[in-house]
C-alpha positions in Angstrom: -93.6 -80.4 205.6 -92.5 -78.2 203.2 -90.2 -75.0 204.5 -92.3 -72.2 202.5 -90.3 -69.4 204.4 -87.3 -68.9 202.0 -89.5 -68.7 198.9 -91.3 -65.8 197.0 -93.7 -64.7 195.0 -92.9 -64.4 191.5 -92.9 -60.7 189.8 -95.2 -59.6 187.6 -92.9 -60.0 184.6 -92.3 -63.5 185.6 -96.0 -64.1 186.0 -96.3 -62.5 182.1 -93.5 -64.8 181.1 -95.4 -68.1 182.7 -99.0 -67.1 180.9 -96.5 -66.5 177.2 -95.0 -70.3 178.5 -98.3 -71.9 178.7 -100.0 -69.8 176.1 -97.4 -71.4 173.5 -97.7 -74.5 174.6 -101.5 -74.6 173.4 -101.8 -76.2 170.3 -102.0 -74.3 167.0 -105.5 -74.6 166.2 -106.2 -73.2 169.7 -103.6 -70.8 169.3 -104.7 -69.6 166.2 -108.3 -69.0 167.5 -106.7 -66.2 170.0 -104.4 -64.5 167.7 -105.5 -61.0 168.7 -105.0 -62.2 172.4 -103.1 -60.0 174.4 -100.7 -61.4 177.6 -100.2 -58.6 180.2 -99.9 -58.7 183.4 -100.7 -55.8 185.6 -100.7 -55.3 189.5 -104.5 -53.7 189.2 -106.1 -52.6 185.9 -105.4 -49.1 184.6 -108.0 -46.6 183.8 -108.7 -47.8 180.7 -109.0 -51.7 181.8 -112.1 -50.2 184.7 -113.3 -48.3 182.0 -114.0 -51.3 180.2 -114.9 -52.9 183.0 -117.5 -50.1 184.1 -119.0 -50.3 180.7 -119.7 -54.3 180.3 -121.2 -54.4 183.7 -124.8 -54.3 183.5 -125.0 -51.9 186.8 -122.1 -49.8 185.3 -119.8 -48.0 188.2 -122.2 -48.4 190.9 -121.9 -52.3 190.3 -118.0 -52.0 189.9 -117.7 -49.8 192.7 -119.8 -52.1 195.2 -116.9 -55.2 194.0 -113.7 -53.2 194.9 -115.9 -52.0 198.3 -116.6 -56.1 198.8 -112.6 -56.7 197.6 -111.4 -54.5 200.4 -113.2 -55.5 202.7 -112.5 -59.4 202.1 -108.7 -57.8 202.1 -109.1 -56.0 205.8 -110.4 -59.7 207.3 -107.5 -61.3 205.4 -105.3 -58.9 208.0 -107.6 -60.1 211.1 -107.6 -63.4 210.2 -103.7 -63.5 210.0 -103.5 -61.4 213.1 -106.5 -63.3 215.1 -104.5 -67.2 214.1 -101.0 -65.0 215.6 -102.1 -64.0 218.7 -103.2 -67.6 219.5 -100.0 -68.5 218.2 -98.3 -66.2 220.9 -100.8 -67.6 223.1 -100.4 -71.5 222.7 -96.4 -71.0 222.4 -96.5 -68.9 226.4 -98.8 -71.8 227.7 -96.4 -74.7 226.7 -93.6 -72.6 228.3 -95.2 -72.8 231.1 -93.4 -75.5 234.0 -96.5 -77.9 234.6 -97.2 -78.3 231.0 -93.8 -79.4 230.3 -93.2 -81.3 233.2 -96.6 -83.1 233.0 -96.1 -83.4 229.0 -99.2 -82.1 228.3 -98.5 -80.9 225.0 -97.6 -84.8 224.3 -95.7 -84.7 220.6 -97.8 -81.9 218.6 -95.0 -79.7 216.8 -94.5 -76.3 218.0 -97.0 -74.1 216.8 -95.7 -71.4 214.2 -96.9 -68.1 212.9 -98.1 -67.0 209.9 -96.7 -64.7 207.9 -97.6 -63.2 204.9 -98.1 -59.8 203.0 -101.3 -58.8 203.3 -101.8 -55.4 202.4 -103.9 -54.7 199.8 -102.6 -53.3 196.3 -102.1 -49.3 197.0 -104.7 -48.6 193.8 -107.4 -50.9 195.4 -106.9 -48.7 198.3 -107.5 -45.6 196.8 -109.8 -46.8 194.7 -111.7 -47.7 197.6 -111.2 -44.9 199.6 -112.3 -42.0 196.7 -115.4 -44.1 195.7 -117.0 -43.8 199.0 
């Protein structure tokens, strides 16, 4: 199994750098096809990304507004879910402590169970975004 624990996400210049990668690596015809296409990478769009957003969305800001509201909300049961597979971590890892499960070898050869752990905040501007829409 791979050891994922040491490793990181790349940065958002990095990510930019990757998309340039592949975007050259498209052949010209393609290339040539896209060559107003613009490769940026942003943690959330800025004002003037949503306002485009806002404006191609047939519901306009109500539509928009109802997506970041359904975003966060997918992002707060990303934190439970994390926390909820944790504490039966905790749980499964004080149970085979216990004498009679090791002595009886209960657990048999299953590997250790480990936890999970990952950043799951949301974005800060998702969050105020959220929080000023409703």
């Amino acid at each position: 199994m791979t050891d994922w624990s040491s490793l990181q996400a790349p940065s958002l210049a990095e990510m930019e750098d990757l998309a340039r990668t592949a975007f050259e690596r498209l052949p010209d015809a393609f290339r040539a096809l896209c060559r107003d296409l613009v490769i940026r990478v942003d943690d959330f769009p800025d004002d003037e990304t949503l306002r485009e957003l806002i404006g191609a969305s047939p519901d306009g800001a109500a539509a928009v507004r109802a997506q970041l509201t359904e975003l966060g909300e997918v992002c707060q049961s990303v934190v439970l879910a994390r926390r909820f597979a944790n504490d039966a971590t905790r749980a499964a890892v004080h149970v085979r402590r216990r004498a009679v499960v090791r002595a009886l070898r209960l657990a048999g050869h299953a590997p250790w169970p480990s936890s999970r752990d990952m950043d799951d905040a949301p974005p800060p501007a998702l969050t105020q975004m959220v929080l000023h829409s409703a």
